[in-house]
C-alpha positions in Angstrom: 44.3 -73.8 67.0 45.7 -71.2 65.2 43.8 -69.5 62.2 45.8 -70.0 58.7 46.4 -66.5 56.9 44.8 -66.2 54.0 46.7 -64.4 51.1 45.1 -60.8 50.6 45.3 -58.8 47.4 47.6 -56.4 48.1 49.8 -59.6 48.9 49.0 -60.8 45.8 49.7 -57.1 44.0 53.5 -57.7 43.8 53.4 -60.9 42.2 50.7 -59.4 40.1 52.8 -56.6 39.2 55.9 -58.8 38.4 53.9 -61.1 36.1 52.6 -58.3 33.8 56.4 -56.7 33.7 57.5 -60.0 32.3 54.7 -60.1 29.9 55.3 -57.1 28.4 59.1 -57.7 28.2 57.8 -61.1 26.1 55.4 -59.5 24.0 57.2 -56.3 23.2 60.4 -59.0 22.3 57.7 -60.5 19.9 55.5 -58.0 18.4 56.1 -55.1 16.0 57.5 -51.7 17.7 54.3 -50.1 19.2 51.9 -53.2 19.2 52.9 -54.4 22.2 51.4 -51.3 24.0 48.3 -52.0 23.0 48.4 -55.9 24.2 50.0 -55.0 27.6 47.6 -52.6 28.5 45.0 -53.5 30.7 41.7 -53.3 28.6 40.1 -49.4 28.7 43.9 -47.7 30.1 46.0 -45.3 27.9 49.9 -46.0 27.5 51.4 -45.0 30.9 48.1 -45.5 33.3 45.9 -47.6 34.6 42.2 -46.4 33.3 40.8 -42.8 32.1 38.4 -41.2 29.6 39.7 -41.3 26.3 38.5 -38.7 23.3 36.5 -41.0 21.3 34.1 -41.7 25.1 31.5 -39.6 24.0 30.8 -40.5 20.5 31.7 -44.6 21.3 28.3 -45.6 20.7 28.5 -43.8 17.1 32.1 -45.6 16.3 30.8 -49.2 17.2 27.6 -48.9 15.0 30.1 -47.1 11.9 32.4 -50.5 12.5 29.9 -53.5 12.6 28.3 -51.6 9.4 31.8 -51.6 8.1 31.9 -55.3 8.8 28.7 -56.4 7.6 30.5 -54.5 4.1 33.7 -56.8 4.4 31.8 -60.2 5.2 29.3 -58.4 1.9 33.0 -59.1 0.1 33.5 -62.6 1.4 30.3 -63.1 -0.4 30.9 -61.7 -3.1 34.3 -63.5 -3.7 32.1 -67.0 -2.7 29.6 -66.3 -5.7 32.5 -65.2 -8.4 31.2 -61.4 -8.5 32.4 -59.5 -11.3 36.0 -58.0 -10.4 35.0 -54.4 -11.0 32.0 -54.2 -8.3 34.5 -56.5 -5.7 36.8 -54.0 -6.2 34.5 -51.0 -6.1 33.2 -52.5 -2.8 36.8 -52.6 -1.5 37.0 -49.0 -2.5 33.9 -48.1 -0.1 34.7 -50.1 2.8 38.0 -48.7 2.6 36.4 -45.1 2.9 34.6 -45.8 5.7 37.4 -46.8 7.9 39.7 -43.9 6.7 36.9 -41.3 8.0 36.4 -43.9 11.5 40.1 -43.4 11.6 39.8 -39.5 11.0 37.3 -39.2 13.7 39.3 -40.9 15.7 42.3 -39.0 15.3 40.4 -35.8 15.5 39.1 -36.6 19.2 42.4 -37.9 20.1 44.0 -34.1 18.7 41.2 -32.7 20.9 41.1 -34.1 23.8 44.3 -36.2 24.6 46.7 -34.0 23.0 45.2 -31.0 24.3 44.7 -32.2 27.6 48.5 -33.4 27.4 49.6 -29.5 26.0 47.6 -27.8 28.9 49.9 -29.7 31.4 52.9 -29.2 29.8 55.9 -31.3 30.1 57.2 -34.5 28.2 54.0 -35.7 28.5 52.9 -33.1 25.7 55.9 -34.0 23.6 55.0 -37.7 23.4 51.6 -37.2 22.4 52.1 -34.4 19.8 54.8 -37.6 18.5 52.0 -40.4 19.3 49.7 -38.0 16.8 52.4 -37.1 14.2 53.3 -40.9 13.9 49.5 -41.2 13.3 49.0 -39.4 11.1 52.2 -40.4 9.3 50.5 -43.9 9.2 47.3 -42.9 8.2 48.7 -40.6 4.9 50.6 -43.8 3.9 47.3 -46.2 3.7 
């Protein structure tokens, strides 16, 4: 009796490979213009690869702790809105939290100039163009919040 072949994974790769095509065709039909990058990704890859060391590796420890204390100050607001707080320290309160993410972003966007950017300059090409435009349209976001 003959042994039935089992499906392998790089038989499975092509259908693999088709299925994530169509979801990003769906999600890019549905999303705002950029946002479906991010959900089409595999988790931990840049646009345009599979996996790689981004510019915020090193200091990721220091980002998570800055953003659960910035969450702990925006569930503080849900609180504070609960028990009828006075307007001015709500407000005041929405003034610091908002800090705090503007310099996460910052940071951010200073590793991202520093290492992706750079990295993408050094080689040259139309990959440097599209990251010096990834950064500009950044930063263009950033100056408008």
């Amino acid at each position: 009796m003959a042994a039935a072949a089992t499906p392998t994974a790089s038989d499975a790769a092509p259908a693999v490979q088709a299925a994530r095509a169509a979801q990003r065709r769906n999600v890019s039909r549905y999303t705002f213009r950029g946002y479906c990058n991010l959900v089409a990704r595999p988790r931990g890859a840049r646009r345009g690869e599979g996996g790689g060391v981004h510019g915020y590796t090193p200091n990721k420890e220091d980002y998570l702790k800055r953003l659960r204390r910035i969450e702990g100050q925006v569930r503080g607001l849900q609180k504070m809105v609960e028990d009828d707080k006075y307007c001015i320290d709500i407000l005041t309160q929405v003034s610091a939290a908002t800090r705090a993410l503007q310099s996460v972003a910052l940071g951010l966007l200073e590793d991202h100039l520093g290492h992706c950017v750079a990295q993408a300059a050094a080689e040259g090409g139309g990959v440097a163009e599209q990251k010096v435009r990834e950064a500009s349209e950044a930063i263009a976001r950033l100056v408008k919040s």
